[in-house]
C-alpha positions as CSV (number, residue, x, y, z in Angstrom):
1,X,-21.4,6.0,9.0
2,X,-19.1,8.1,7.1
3,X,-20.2,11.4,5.6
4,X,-20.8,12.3,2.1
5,X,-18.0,12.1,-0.4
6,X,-15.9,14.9,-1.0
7,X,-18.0,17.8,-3.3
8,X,-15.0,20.0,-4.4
9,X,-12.8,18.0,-6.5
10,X,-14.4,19.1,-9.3
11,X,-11.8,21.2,-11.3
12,X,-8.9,19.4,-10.1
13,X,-6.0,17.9,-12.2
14,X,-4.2,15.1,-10.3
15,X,-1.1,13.1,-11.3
16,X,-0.9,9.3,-9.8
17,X,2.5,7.2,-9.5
18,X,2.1,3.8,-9.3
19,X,-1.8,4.5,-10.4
20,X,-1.9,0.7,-11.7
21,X,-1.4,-1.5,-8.6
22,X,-3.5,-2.5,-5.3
23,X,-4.0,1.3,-3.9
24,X,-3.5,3.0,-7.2
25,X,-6.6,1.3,-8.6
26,X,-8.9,1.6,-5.9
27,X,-7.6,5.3,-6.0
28,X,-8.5,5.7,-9.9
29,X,-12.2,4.1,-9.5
30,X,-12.7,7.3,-7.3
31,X,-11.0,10.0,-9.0
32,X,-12.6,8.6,-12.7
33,X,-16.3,8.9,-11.0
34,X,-18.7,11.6,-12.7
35,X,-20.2,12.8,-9.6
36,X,-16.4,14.3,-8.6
37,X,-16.2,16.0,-11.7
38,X,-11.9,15.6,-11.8
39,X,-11.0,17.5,-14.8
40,X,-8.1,15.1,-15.4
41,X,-6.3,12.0,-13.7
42,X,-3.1,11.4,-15.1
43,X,-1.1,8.0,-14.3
44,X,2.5,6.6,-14.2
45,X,3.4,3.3,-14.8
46,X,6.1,1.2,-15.9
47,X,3.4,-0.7,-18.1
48,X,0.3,0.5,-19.6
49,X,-2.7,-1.0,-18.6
50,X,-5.4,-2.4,-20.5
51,X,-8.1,-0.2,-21.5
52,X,-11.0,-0.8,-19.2
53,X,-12.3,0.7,-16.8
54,X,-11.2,2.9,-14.3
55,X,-7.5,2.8,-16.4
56,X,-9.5,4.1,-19.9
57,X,-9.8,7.6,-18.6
58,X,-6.3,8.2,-17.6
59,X,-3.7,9.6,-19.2
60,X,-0.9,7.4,-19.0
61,X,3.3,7.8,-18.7
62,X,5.6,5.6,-18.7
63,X,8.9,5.0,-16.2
64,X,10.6,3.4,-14.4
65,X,11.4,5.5,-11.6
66,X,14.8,3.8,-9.9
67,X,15.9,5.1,-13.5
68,X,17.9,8.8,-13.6
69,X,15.8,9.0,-17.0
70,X,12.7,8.9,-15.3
71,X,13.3,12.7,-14.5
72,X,12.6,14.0,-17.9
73,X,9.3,12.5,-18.0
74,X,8.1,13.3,-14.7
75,X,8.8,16.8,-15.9
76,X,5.8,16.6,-18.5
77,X,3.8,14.2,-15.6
78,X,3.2,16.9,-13.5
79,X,3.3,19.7,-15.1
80,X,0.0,21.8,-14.7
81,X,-1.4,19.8,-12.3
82,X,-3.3,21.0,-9.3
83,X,-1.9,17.9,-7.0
84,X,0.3,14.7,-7.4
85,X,0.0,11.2,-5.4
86,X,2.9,9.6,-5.0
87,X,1.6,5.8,-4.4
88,X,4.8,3.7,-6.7
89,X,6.8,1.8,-4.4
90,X,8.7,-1.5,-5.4
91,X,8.0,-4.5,-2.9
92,X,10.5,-7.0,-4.8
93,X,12.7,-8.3,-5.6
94,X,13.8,-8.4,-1.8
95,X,17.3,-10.1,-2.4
96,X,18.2,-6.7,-4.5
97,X,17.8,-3.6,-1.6
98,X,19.5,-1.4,-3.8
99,X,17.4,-2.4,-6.9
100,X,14.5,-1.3,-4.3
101,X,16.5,1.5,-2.4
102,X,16.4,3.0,-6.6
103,X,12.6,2.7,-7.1
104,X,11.7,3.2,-3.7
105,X,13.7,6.0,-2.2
106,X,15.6,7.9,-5.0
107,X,12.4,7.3,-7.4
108,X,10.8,9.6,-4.2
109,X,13.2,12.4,-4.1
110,X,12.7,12.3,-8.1
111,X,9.0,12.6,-7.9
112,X,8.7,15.4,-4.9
113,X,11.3,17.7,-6.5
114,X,9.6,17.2,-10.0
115,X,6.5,18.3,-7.9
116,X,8.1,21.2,-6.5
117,X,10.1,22.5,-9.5
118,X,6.5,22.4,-11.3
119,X,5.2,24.6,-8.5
120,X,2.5,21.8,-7.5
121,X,0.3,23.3,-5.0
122,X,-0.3,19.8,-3.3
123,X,1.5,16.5,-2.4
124,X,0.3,13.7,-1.2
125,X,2.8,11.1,-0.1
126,X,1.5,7.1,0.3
127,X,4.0,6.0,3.8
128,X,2.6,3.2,5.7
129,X,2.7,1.6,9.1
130,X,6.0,0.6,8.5
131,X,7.4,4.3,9.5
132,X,6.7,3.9,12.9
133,X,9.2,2.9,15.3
134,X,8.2,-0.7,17.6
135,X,5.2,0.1,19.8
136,X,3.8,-1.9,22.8
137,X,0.9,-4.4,22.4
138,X,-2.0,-3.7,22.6
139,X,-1.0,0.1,23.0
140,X,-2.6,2.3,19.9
141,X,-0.6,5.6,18.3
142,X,-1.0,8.8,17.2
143,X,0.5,10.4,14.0
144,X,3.2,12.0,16.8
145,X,5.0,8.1,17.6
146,X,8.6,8.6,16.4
147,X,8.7,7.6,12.7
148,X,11.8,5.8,12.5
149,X,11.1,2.4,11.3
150,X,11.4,-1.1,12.1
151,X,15.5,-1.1,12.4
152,X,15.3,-4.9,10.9
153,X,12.9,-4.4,8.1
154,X,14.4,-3.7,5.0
155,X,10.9,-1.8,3.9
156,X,10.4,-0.7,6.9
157,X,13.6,1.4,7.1
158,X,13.1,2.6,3.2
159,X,9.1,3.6,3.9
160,X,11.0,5.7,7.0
161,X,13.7,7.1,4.7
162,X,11.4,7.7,1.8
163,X,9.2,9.7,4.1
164,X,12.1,11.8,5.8
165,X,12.8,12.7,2.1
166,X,9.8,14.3,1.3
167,X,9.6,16.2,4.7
168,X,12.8,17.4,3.8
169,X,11.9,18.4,0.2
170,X,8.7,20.7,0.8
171,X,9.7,22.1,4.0
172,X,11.5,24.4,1.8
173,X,8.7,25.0,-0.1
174,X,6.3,26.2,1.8
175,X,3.7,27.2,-0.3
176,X,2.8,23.3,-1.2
177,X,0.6,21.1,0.9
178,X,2.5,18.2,2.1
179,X,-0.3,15.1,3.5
180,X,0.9,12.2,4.4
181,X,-1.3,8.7,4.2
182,X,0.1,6.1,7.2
183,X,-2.4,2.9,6.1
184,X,-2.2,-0.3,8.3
185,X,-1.9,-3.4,5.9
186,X,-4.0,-2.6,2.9
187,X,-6.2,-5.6,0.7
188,X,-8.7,-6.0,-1.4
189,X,-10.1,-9.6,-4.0
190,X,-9.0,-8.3,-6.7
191,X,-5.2,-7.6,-5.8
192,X,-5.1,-11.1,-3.9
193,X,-2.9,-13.3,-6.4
194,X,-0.7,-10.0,-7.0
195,X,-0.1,-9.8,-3.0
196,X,0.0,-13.9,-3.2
197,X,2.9,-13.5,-6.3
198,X,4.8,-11.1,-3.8
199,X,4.8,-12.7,-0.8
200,X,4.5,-16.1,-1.3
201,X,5.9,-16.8,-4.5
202,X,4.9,-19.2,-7.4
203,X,5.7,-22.5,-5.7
204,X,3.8,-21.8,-2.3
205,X,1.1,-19.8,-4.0
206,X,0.1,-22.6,-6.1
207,X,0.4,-25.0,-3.2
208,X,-2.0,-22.8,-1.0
209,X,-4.6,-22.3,-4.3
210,X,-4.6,-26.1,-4.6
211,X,-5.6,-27.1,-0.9
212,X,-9.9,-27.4,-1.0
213,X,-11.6,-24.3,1.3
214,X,-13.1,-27.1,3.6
215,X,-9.6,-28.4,4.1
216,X,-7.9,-25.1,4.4
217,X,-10.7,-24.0,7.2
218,X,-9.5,-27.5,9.3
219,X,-6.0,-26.5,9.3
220,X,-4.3,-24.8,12.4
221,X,-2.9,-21.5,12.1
222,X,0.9,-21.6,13.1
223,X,1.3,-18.1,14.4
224,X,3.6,-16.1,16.7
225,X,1.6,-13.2,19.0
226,X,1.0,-10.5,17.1
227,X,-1.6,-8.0,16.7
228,X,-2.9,-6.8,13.1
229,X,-5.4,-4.5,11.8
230,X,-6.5,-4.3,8.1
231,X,-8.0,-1.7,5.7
232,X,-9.6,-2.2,2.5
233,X,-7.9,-0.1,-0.4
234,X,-11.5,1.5,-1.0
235,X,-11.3,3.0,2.5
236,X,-7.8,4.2,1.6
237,X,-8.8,5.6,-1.6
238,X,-11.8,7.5,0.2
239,X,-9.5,8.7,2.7
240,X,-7.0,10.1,-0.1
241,X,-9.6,11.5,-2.0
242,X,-10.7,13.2,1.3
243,X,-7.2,14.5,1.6
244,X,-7.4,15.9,-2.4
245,X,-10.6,17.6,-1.9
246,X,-9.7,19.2,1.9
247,X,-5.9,19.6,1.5
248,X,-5.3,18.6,4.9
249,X,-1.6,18.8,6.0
250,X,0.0,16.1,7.8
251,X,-0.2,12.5,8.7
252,X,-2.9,10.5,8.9
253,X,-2.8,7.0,10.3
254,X,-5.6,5.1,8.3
255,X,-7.2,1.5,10.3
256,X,-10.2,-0.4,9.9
257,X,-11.7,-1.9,13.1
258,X,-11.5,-4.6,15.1
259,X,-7.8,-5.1,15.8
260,X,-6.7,-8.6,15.8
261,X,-4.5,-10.7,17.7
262,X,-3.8,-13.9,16.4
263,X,-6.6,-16.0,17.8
264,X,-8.9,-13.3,15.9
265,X,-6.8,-13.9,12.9
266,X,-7.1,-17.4,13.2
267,X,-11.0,-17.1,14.0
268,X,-11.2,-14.5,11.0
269,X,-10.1,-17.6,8.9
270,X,-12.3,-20.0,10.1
271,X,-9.3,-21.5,11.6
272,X,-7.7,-22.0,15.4
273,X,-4.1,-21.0,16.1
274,X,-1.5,-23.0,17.4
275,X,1.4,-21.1,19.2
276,X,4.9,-20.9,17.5
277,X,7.5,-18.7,19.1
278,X,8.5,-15.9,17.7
279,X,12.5,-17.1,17.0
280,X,11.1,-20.6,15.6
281,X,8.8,-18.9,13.2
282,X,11.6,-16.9,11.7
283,X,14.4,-18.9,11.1
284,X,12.2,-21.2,9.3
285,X,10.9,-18.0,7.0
286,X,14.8,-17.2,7.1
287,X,15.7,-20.8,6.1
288,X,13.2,-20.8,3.4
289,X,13.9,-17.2,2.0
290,X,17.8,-18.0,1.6
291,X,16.8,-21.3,0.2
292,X,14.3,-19.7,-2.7
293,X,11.5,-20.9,-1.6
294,X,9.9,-17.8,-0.7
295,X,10.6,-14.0,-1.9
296,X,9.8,-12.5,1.8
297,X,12.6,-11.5,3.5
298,X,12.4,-12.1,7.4
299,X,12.4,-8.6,8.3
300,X,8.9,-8.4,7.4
301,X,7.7,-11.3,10.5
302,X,9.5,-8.5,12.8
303,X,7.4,-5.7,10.9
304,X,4.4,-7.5,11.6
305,X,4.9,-8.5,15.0
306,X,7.1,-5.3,16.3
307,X,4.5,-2.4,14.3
308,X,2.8,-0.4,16.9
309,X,-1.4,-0.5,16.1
310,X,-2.7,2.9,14.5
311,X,-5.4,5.4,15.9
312,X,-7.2,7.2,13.3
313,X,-8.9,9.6,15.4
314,X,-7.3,12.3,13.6
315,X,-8.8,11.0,9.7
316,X,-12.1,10.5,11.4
317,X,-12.0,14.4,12.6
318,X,-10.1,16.3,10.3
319,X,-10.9,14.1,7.1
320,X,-14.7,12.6,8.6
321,X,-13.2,9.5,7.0
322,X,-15.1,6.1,8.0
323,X,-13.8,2.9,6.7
324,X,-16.8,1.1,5.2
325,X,-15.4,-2.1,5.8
326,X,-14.3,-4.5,8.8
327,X,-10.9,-5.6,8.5
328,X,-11.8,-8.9,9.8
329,X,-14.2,-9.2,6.8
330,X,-11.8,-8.1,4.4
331,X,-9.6,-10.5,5.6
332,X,-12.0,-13.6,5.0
333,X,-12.6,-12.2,1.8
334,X,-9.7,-11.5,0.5
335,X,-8.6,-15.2,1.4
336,X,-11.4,-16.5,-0.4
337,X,-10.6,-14.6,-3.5
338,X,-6.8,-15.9,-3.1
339,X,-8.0,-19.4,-3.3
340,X,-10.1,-18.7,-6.5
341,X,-7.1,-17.5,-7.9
342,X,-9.0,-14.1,-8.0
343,X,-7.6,-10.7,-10.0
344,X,-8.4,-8.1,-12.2
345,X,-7.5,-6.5,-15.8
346,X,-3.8,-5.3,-16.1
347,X,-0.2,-7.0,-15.8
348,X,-0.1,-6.2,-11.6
349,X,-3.8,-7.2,-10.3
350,X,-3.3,-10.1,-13.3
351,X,-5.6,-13.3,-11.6
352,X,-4.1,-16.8,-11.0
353,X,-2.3,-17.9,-14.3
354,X,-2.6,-15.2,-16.1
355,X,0.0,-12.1,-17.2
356,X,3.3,-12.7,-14.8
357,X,5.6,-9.7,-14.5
358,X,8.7,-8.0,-13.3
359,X,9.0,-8.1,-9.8
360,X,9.8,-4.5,-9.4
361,X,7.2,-3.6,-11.0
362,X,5.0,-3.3,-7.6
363,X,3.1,0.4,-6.9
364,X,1.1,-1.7,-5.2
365,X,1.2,-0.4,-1.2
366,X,0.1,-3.6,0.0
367,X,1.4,-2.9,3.7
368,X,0.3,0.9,3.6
């Protein structure tokens, strides 16, 4: 059972990137809550959202961050504030790296020297699993395993770079708080048909949305071995609010029990797995990424299979963080909601059919 939310927020002025996507949402829902008593959330987007709940209490900026221009504005974003949460990452469009390298890696060096030149007291920077180096099955990590990247991810080697930066950055300011977040693969319903858009594309998304439950439940799961663990972007959320209200330095690798292999994947779908090799499985993905048929580059199959699993022992001690949800039920659920077409208010979490949008436009840290 986790313990009681964090008390001594209230006060605080906090500036979000990427405050409108999968994370950045879940995030907002917290910080907007009475009972923390934030004195102010601002948020950066390319786009603003609608204005609904938890996006109608924000104070919003707009930028594009792989733009040099972005640097004037992120000026006035965080000036004043007591911490900033760098969450903005661009996941498409993965046949452009430098498009992403822009957004991704500069856009970070623009956003922690912003930070610093404003004299921020506290950073918090969104990485992800995809910083670590290849680990052994079945063998969980510590924040210490060598963050270096999957050398044949394309996000993989950005979410290492991007990191680097910011380590870079504030160790010459030492009077700021640097906390990292590490997240295993982060979902919840509402930003299924945004992840779906990303990963799978229009043409396979509507083919998946148009197969019956029942039917999809019968169908075998053609899966290399892997081993996957999930976290539900409320349990990230807590945990970075945690990490606002106890300025914690450091890592922290943040996992949601049980990890799964592929049979548990496959039994997590009400499905059965069928064993593919590893080589077979990606020069199909390969085949069908150079042939436009899906946006997902192949690095990403040797992200998921070569990605070490996490220990959170330290966010359980330090932060007395709990994830309140299994990943194996977020899983099912987030399926289900994928096949409802499921979403929610604003042009990233937009539902099945509704509000398409730029590609680049992803703060949503869907494998953080």
């Amino acid at each position: 059972m986790a313990e009681t939310p964090p008390s001594h927020l209230r006060g605080l002025k906090v500036a979000v990137t990427g405050a409108s996507g999968n994370v950045g949402t879940a995030l907002l829902r917290r910080l907007t809550a009475p009972e923390h008593g934030v004195a102010e959330v601002r948020g950066l987007a390319r786009r603003r959202p609608p204005s609904v709940a938890p996006y109608d209490s924000v104070q919003w900026h707009l930028a594009d961050l792989g733009q040099s221009t972005s640097e004037t504005l992120l000026s006035s974003f965080v000036e004043g504030v007591d911490a900033v949460v760098h969450l903005a990452w661009a996941l498409q469009p993965g046949r452009d790296p430098e498009r992403l390298e822009r957004v991704n890696v500069e856009g970070t060096r623009r956003v922690v020297h912003a930070a610093t030149d404003a004299g921020v007291q506290h950073v918090v920077h969104m990485s992800s699993l995809g910083t670590y180096a290849p680990g052994a099955p079945g063998r969980k990590v510590t924040e210490d395993w060598p963050a270096t990247g999957v050398p044949s991810s394309q996000y993989s080697r950005q979410k290492a770079a991007a990191e680097r930066i910011v380590r870079e950055v504030l160790a010459r300011h030492p009077g700021t708080t640097l906390t990292i977040a590490r997240p295993t693969l982060v979902l919840q319903p509402e930003a299924s048909s945004e992840i779906a858009r990303y990963f799978l594309g229009p043409l396979l998304f509507g083919a998946a949305r148009a197969v019956p439950a029942a039917l999809a439940r019968l169908l075998p799961l053609p899966a290399p071995g892997i081993e996957l663990a999930l976290v539900h972007a409320d349990d990230v959320a807590d945990a970075l609010t945690r990490m606002l209200d106890r300025r914690v330095p450091g890592p922290f690798n943040l996992a949601a029990e049980p990890l799964l292999d592929a049979a548990g994947l496959a039994r997590a779908l009400r499905s059965r797995r069928v064993p593919v090799p590893r080589r077979l499985v990606r020069t199909g993905l390969s085949a069908a990424f150079h042939a436009h048929l899906v946006p997902t580059e192949p690095g990403w199959l040797d992200l998921g299979i070569d990605s070490p699993a996490l220990d959170s022992t330290r966010a359980r001690t330090l932060l007395g963080w709990e994830p309140a949800h299994r990943g194996d039920e977020v899983l099912a659920q987030f399926v289900a909601a994928l096949g409802r077409g499921e979403g929610a208010p604003g042009p990233l979490l937009a539902p099945a059919g509704g509000r398409t949008h730029d590609p680049a436009d992803s703060p949503a840290n869907v494998p953080d």
